[in-house]
N, C-alpha and C positions, 0 to 999 in steps of 0.2 A: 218535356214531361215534367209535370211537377211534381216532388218527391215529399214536400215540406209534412206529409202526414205517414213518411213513413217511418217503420218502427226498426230500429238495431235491436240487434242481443242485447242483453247486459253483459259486463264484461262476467259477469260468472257462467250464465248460460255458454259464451264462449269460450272459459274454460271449460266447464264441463262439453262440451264438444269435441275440442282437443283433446281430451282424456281418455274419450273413445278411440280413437286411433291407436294404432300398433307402433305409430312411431313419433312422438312427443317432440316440440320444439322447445326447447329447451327456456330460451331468452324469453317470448312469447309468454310462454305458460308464469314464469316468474315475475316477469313487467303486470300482466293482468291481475296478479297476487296485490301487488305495487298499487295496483287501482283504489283497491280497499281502504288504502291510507293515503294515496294521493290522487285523489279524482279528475283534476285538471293534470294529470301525466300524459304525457308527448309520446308514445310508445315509439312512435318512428323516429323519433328524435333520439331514444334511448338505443333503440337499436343500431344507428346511425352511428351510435359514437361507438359499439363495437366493432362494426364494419371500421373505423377509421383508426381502433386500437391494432386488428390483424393489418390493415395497408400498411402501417408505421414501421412493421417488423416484418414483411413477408418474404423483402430478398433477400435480411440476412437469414432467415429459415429455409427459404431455399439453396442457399450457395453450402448449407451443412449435409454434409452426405449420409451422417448416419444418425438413428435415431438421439444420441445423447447430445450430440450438437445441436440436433435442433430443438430439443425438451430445454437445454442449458439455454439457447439464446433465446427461448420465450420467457423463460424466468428470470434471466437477465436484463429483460426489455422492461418486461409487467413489474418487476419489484427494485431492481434498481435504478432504470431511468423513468417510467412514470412513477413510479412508487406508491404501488400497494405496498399495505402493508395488514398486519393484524392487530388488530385494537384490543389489545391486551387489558388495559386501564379500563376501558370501559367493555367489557364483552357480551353483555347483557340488555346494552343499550338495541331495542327494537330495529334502530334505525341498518347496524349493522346485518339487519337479514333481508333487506328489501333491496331487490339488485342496484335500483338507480343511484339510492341512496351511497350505497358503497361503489357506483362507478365514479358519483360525485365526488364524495370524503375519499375515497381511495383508501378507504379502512374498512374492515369487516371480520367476519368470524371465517372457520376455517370450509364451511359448506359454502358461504357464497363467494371466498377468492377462491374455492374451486371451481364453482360455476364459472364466474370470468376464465378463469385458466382456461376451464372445457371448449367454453363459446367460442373462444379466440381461436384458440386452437384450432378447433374445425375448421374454421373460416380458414386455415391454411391449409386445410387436406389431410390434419393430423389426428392419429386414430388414438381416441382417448373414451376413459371411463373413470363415473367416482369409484370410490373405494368408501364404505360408509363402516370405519372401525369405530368400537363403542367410545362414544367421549372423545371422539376427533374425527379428521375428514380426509381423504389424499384423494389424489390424482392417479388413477396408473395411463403412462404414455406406452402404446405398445406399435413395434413392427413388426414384421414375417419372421423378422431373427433374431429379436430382442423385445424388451421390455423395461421398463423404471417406474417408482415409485417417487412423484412428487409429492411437498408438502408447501402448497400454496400460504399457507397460516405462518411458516417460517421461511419466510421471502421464497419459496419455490426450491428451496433446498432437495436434493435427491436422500432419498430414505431409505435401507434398506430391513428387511422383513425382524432380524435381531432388535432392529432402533426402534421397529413400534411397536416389539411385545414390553421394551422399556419403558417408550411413552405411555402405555399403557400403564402400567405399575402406576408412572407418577400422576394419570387419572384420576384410577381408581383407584389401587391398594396393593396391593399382594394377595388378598381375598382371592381375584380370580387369575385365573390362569388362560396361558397363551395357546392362543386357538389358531390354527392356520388360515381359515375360517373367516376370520377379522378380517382378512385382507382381500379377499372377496369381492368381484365387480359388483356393484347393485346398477338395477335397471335405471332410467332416468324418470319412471313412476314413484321410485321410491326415494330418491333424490329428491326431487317433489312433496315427497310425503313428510320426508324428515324435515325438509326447510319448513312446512308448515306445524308441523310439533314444535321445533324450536321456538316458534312465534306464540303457537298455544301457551307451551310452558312457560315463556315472558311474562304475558296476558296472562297468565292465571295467578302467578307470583303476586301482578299488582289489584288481581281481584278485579279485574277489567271484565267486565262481563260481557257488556256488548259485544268488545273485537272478539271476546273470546265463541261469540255464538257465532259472528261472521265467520271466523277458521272452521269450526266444524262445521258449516253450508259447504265451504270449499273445500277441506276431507270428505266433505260423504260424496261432493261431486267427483273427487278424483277415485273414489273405491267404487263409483259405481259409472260403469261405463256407458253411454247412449241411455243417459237419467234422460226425461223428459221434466224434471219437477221445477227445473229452473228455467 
């Protein structure tokens, strides 16, 4: 069968497809973001090297019996022997919000070493969700009998709920105040959402117009679910 006149999606049509679903791939949905700014991207190749991040670590995750062992030996893997890290010096540089980019540099802001933290994670069986407090990002690792607060942006540090009404302070201000609220799962739609405001907000900073009209085709696709317009 000859195929050579047949047509793919675009990789936006594709996300927007994905968006429609009840249950979002996570890695997927952010490599096709990735598209935007690198069009010859290897998505399988990308994803590949996460599958090869969780092999690298998965029986010392499995030999920990309880939750904090194995939350501590994923963040001991990810940040002190591959070494992530958080790109402090440059935080605003684009490149740190496009996943490949920071599986590359192994630097990024604190949404997308959470996204790594998240992805990998899975890939071990481990029940995780972001946390999207204002002006920073965690991880919370939960079991049947417990729970923790990562903070992938400080090598994977474990947090608790006093330390991020603080980090917050040194955010914002003392203007606002501590909300329980903050700490709060967000869905992985809105995970989604935020990594691509971060990117708006870059792009608008430099008056970028164009990428900035590409982000809002890929916002309207993710707010609107089974669009047909792409």
């Amino acid at each position: 069968m000859n195929d050579s006149n047949q047509t793919y999606p675009s990789p936006l049509q594709q996300f927007a497809d994905m968006a429609s679903s009840d249950e979002l791939d996570l890695t997927q949905m952010a490599l096709l973001i990735a598209l935007t700014e690198y069009p010859n991207l290897d998505i399988k190749v990308e994803r590949g090297y996460l599958d090869s991040l969780a092999e690298g670590v998965s029986r010392r995750v499995e030999e920990q019996g309880d939750l904090l062992g194995k939350a501590n030996v994923l963040s001991e893997y990810l940040f002190d022997e591959v070494g992530f890290s958080g790109d402090q010096e440059n935080y605003y540089d684009p490149r740190n919000s496009y996943l490949n980019d920071v599986l590359e540099r192994r630097r990024g802001i604190p949404i997308t070493l959470s996204l790594v933290y998240m992805e990998v994670g899975k890939r071990l069986g481990m029940d995780l969700e972001g946390v999207g407090m204002p002006g920073h990002f965690l991880v919370r690792v939960r079991s049947s009998q417990d729970e923790v607060l990562v903070d992938p942006f400080h090598r994977g540090i474990f947090i608790s709920e006093q330390e991020c009404a603080i980090r917050l302070q040194q955010f914002v201000g003392e203007t606002v105040s501590w909300d329980r609220r903050y700490v709060d799962g967000v869905s992985d739609r809105e995970l989604i959402m935020r990594k691509l405001r971060n990117l708006l907000a870059i792009y608008s900073s430099r008056k970028d117009h164009i990428r900035i009209k590409i982000l809002e085709q890929w916002m309207d696709a993710l707010r609107v679910p089974n669009s047909d317009k792409y």
